[in-house]
N, C-alpha and C positions, 0 to 999 in steps of 0.2 A: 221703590219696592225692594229692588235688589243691589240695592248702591252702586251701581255702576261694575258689575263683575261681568259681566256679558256670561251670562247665563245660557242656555238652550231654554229656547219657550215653550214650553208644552204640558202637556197632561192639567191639571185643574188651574196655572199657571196663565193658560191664555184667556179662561175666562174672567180669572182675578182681575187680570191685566185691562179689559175690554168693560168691565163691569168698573173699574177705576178712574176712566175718561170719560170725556163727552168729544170732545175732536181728535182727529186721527189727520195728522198731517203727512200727505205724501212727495215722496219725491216722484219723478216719474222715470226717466230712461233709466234702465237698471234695476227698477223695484217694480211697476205696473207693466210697463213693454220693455224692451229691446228692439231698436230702429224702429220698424212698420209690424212691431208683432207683439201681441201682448203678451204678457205671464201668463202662463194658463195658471185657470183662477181667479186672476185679479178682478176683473171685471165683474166676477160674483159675489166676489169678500169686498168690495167698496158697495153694490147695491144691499146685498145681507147688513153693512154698516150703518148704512141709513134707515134702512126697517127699521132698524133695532134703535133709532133714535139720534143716533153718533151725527153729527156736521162731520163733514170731510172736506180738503182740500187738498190743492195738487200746488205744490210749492216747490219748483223748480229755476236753476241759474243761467237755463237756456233764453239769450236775449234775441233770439233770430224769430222769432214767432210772438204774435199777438195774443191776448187773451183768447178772442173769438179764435185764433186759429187752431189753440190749445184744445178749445174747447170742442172746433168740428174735427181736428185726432182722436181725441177723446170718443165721442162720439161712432166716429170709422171704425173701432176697434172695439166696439162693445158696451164702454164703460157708460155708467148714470151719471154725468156731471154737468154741470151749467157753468155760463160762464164768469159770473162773480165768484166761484169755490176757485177759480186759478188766480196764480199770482207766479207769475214770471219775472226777471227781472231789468225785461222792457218797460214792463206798468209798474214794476214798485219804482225805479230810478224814475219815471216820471213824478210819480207820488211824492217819494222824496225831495224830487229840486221843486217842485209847488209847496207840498205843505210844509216840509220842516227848511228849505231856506228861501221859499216867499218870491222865487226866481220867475220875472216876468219881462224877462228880454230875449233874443235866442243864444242857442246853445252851439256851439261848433261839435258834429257828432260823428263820430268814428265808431259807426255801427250799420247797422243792417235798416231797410224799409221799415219793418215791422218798429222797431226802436223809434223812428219818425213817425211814426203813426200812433205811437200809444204819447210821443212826448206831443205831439199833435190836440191829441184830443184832450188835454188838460190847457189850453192853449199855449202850449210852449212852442215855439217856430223852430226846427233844425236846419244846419246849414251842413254840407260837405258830405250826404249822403251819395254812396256809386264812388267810379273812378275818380283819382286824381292822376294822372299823367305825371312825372319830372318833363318839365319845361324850363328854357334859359338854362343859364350858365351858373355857376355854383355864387357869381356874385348877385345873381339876383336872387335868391333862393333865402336869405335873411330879411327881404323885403317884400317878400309875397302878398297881394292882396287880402285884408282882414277885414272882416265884417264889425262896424265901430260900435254895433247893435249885440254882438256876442258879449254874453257875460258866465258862460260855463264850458269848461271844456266836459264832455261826454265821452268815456270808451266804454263799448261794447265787442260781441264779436263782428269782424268784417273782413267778409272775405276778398275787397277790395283795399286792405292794408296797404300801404306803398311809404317811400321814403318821403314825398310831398306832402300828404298825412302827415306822419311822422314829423314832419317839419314845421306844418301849418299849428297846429297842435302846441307845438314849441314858441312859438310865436307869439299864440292865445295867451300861454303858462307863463308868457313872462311878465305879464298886467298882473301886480298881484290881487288883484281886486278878483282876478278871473276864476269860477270855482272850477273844481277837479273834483271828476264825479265817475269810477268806475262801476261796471255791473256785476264783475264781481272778480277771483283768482286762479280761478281753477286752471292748470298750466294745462292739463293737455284732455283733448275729445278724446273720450274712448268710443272706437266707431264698432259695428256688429262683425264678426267674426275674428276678433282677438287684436287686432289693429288699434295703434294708437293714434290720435290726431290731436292736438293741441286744441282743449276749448270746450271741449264736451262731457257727458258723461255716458258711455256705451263700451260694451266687452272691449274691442279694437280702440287706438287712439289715435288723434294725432293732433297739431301743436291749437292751444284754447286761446280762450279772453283772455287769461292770465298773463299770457307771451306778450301779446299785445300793450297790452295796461304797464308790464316794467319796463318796454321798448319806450314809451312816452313818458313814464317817471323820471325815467334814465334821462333823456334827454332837458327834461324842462325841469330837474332837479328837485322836483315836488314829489310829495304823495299824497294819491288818491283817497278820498274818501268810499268806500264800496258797499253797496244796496245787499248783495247778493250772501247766500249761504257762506260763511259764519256768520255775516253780521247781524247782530240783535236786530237790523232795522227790516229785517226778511219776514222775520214772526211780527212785530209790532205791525210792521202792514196789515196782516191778516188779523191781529188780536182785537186790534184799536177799528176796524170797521165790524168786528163780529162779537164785540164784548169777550173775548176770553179768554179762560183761568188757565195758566200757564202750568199747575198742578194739574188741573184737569185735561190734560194735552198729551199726545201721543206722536211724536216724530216719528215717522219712517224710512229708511232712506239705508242707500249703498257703500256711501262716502263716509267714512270715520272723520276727515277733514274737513269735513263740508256740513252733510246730514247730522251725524251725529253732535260735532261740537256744536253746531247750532242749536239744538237740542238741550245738551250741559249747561249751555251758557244763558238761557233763557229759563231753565228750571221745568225741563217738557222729560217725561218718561222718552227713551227710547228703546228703538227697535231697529237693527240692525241685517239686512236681507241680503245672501250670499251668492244674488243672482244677476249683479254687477263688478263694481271696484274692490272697494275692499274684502280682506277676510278675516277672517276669527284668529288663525297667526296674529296677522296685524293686530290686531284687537288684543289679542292676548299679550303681547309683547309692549304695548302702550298701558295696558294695565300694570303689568309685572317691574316696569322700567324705575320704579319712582320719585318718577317725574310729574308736578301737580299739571301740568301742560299737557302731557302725552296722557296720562288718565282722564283729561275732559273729554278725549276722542274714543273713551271704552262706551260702549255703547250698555245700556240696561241686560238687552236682551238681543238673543239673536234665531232666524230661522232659514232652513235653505233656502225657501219663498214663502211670496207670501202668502201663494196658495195652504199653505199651513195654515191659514189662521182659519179654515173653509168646516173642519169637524164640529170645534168650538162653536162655530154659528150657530150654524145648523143644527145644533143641540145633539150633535153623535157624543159615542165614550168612544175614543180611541187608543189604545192601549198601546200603538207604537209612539205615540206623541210623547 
């Protein structure tokens, strides 16, 4: 609609925009909550969604939680969701190594519970879930014991990372038959109250999957194949079981690297929400730069929250919009 100028959405604008779609893809930390708290709002502009016809989903690169677990958050906090509308990128990497590489032996997996239970239920077996210890002497350490059953390496996030991992992993990656499968790039968790931590997406950060996933490239001299936001294969999970028109789609999300170019790249309008990572500078400066690269991360449109989209529904005129 707006070629990608990252416009302000408002005034007869958001109806255009809502009257345009049939699905409205969300991201969630940073767009619907923050930590344990939702948007105010949110919770009301996803059920008004539905009224009004719209499929929603909640399409997030958080590999530490389950669908169902997604789903009873969701829940905790207000919002109307079920839990086939989630797709995390515990169950699409599952989805992935069953349906598109056919993968029916186990997997050595440098991730979280939840990642073993979603690769579980598709019967994929995981191995190297929790601690590894260093053990022995640094000549035993090229000879670690391997499961002859493993045919994928898996990274997710884990907060049980260690150099054994790290090693075992390397191990795996040197069978070239053996797949390399991460969840997705994101270098660093933004955690709640400004903090960063590697892995996540919330105001604060600190170090993500991403750190992870080049710490085992690095070493077993490969790259990863990756499930998670940018990759096309984050929408086709959700398109290809729900029939849908990728014109007819509405990305949401906080991430210019993540949300949005996911978005660009699969042909889905978006919407850009300034109550996480990025911001409209950035946006603005990726547009203006030109560069065809930095312009897939201009988002359509942009609003402080997404409580904005709440006058529009509900059929008010709002004259500051």
């Amino acid at each position: 609609m707006s070629g990608s100028q990252c416009a302000r959405l408002g005034g007869p604008l958001v109806r255009q925009l809502l009257d345009s779609v049939d699905n409205v893809l969300f991201d969630c930390d940073g767009v619907i909550w923050r930590g344990d708290q939702a948007i105010p709002g949110a919770a009301r502009v996803i059920s008004l969604l539905k009224q009004r016809g719209k499929k929603v989903f909640f399409v997030t690169n958080n590999s530490t939680k389950t669908r169902k677990m997604y789903a009873d958050k969701l829940s905790s906090l207000g919002f109307d969701a079920a839990e086939d509308e989630v797709f995390g990128t515990a169950f699409c990497c599952a989805a992935y190594l069953r349906s598109e590489c056919g993968l029916r032996g186990k997997v050595y997996l440098v991730g979280s519970d939840a990642m073993r239970q979603e690769l579980e239920a598709v019967g994929i077996q995981a191995v190297g879930v929790g601690p590894d210890p260093v053990s022995g002497k640094q000549l035993d350490w090229a000879s670690v014991p391997l499961d002859p059953e493993v045919q994928a390496v898996v990274v997710g996030f884990d907060e049980h990372f260690s150099y054994m991992k790290l090693n075992r992993a390397m191990q795996y990656l040197t069978q070239k038959d053996c797949l390399f499968v991460g969840t997705n790039r994101d270098t660093r968790l933004p955690l709640e109250g400004g903090k960063a931590v590697p892995g996540s997406d919330v105001t604060s950060s600190s170090p993500g999957t991403g750190c992870l996933l080049q710490a085992v490239e690095t070493a077993a001299q490969r790259q990863a194949q990756t499930v998670g936001k940018p990759s096309r294969f984050m929408f086709e999970c959700v398109a290809r079981r729900f029939g849908l028109r990728p014109e007819r789609c509405l990305m949401v999300g906080d991430r210019l690297d993540t949300d949005i170019l996911l978005g660009s790249a699969c042909g889905l309008k978006t919407l850009l929400t300034l109550t996480g990572v990025s911001s409209v500078a950035e946006a603005a400066a990726h547009r203006d730069s030109g560069d065809d690269e930095r312009r897939a991360m201009v988002p359509d449109y942009y609003v402080e929250s997404i409580g904005d989209l709440l006058p529009a529904l509900q059929g008010e005129d709002d004259p500051s919009l």
